[in-house]
BALOBA-1460 file (C-alpha; in Angstrom, 3 decimals):
// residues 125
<rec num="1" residu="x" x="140.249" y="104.918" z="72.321"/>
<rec num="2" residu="x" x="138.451" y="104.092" z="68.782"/>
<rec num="3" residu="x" x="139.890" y="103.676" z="65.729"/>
<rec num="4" residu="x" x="140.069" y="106.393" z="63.673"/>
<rec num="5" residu="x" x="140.719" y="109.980" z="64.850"/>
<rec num="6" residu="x" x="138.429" y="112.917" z="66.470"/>
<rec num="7" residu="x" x="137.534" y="116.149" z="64.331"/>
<rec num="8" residu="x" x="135.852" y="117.824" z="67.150"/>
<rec num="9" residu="x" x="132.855" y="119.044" z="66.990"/>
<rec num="10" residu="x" x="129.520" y="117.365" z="66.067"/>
<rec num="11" residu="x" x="131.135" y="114.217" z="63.966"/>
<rec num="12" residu="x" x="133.558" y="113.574" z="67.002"/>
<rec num="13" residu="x" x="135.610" y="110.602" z="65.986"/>
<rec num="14" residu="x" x="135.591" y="110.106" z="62.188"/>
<rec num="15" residu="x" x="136.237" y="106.092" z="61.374"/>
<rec num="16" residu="x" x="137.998" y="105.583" z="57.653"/>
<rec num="17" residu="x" x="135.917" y="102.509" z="55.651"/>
<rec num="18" residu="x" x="137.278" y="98.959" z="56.016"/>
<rec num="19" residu="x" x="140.002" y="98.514" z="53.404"/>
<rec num="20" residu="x" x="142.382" y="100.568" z="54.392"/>
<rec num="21" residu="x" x="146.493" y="100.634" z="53.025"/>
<rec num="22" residu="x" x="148.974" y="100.963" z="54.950"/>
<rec num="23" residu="x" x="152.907" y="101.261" z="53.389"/>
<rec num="24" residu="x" x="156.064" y="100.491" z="54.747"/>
<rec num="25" residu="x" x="159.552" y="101.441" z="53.859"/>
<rec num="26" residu="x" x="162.794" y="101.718" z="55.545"/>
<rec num="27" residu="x" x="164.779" y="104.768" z="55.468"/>
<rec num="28" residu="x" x="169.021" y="103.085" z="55.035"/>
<rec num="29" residu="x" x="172.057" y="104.588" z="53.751"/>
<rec num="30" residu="x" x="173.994" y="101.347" z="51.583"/>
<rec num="31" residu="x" x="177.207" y="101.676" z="50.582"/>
<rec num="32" residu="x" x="178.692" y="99.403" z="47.420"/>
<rec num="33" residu="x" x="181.925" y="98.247" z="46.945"/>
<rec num="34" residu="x" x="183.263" y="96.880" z="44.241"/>
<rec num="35" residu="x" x="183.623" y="93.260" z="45.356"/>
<rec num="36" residu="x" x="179.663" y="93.412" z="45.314"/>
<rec num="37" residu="x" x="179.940" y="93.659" z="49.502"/>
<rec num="38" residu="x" x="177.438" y="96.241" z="50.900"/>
<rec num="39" residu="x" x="176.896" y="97.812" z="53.549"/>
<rec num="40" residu="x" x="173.555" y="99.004" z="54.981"/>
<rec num="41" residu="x" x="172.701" y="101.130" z="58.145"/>
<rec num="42" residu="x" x="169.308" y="102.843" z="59.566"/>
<rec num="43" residu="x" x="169.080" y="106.399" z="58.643"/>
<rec num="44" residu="x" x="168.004" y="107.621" z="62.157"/>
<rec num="45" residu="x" x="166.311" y="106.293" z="65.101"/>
<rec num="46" residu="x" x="162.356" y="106.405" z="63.667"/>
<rec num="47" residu="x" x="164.049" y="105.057" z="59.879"/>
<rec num="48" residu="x" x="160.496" y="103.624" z="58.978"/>
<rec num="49" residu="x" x="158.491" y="105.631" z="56.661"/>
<rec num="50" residu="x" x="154.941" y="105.097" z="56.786"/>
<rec num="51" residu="x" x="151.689" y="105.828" z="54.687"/>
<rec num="52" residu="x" x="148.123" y="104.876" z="55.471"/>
<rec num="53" residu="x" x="145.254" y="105.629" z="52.463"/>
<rec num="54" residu="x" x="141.910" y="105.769" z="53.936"/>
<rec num="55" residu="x" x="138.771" y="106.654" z="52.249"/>
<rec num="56" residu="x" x="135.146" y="107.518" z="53.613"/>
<rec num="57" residu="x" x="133.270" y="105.889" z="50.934"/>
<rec num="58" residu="x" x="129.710" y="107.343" z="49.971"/>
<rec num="59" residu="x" x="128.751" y="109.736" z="53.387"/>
<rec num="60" residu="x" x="126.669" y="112.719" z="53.994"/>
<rec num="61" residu="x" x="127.977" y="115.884" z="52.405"/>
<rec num="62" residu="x" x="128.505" y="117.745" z="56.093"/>
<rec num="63" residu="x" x="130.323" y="114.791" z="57.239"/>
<rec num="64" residu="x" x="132.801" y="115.133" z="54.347"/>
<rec num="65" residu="x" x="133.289" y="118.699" z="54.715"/>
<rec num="66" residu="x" x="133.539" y="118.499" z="58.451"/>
<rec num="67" residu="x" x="136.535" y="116.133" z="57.711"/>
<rec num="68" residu="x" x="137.895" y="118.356" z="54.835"/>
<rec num="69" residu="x" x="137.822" y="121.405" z="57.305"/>
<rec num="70" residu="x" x="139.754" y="119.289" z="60.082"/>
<rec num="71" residu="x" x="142.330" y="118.459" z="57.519"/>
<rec num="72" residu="x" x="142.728" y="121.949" z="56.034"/>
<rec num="73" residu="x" x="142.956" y="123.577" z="59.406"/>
<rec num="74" residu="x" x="146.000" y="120.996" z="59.962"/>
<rec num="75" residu="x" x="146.965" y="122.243" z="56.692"/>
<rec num="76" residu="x" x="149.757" y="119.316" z="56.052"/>
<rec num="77" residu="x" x="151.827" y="120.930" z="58.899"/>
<rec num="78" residu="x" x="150.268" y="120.078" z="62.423"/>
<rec num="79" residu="x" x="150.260" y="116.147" z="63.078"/>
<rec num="80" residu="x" x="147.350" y="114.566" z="64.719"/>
<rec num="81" residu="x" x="147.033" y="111.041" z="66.232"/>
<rec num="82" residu="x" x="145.196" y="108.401" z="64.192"/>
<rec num="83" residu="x" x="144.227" y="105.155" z="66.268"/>
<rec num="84" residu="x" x="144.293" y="102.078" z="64.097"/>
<rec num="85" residu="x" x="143.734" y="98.390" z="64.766"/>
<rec num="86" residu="x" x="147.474" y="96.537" z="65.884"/>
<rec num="87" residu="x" x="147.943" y="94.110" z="63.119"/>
<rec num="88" residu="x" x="150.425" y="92.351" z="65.237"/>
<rec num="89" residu="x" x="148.487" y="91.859" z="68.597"/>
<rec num="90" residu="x" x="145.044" y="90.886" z="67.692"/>
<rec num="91" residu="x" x="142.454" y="93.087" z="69.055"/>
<rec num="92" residu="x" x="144.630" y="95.801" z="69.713"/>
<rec num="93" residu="x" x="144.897" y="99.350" z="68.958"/>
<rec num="94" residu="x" x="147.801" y="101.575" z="68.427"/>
<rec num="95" residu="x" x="148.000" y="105.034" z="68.237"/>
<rec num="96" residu="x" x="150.748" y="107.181" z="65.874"/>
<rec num="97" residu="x" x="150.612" y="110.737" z="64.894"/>
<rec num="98" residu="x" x="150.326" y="111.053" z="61.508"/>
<rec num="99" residu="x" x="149.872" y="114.201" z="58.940"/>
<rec num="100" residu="x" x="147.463" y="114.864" z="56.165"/>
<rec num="101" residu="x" x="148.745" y="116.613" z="53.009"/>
<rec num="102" residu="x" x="146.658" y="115.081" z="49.765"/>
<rec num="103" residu="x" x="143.179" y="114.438" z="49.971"/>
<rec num="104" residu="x" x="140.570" y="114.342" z="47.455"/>
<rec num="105" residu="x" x="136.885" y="114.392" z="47.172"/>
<rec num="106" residu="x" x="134.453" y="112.841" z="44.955"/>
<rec num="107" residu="x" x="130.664" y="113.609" z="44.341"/>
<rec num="108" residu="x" x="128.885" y="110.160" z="44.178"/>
<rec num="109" residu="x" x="125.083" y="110.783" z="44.044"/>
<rec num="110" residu="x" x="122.407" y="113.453" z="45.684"/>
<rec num="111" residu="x" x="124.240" y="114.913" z="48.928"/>
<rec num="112" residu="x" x="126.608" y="111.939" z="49.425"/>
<rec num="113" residu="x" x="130.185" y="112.252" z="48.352"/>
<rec num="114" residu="x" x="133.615" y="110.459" z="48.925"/>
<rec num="115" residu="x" x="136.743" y="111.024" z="50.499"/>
<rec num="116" residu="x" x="140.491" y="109.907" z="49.931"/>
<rec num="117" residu="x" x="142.932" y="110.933" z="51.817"/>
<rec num="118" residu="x" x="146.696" y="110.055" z="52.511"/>
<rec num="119" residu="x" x="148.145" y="109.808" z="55.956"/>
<rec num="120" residu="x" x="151.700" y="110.326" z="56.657"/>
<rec num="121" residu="x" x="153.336" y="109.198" z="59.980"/>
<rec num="122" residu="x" x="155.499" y="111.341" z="62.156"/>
<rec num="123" residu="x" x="158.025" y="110.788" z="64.999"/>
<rec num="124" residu="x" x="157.225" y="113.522" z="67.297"/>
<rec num="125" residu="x" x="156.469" y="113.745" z="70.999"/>
């Protein structure tokens, strides 16, 4: 599969610009004592909470609203699976389901516009 993920339709797989962020933090409940001893466990079995920002610098007007309309008709709610490159095997690829609830546009020039968007990853089957 190729990274990035498919709208459907005439633009098939969309492919986010180079550059993307991806952030990482652990879900744990710590407790404190007073003796300055804590103790930390994993809140759940899928405890890492992820978000990816991509952007689709600078492309054709239908392109941007095909990807708008993808992401609206997902509305935030219904996860889709985003294919990105394994930082941890090399040429790799690994696929997660992720949602989209903030995206923005931006009107560069002409027709051509830009896209941010924020992807968060789910633990679903």
């Amino acid at each position: 599969m190729a990274i990035g993920f498919s709208v459907g339709g005439s633009l098939g797989t969309v492919v986010p610009d180079k550059g993307l962020s991806r952030s990482n933090e652990p879900i744990v409940i710590k407790s404190q004592f007073g003796d300055g001893y804590q103790l930390r466990i994993a809140n759940g079995i899928n405890n890492l909470k992820q978000s990816i920002s991509v952007s689709f610098a600078t492309r054709p007007k239908a392109d941007i609203d095909d990807i708008v309309e993808f992401f609206e008709l997902k509305a935030g709610v219904t996860a889709f699976t985003y294919v990105l490159a394994d930082s941890n095997a090399g040429s790799s690829e690994e696929s997660i389901k992720v949602l989209c609830s903030t995206w923005d546009q931006t009107w560069d020039y002409d027709d051509y516009y830009t896209l941010n968007a924020t992807f968060e990853r789910v633990y679903e089957a």
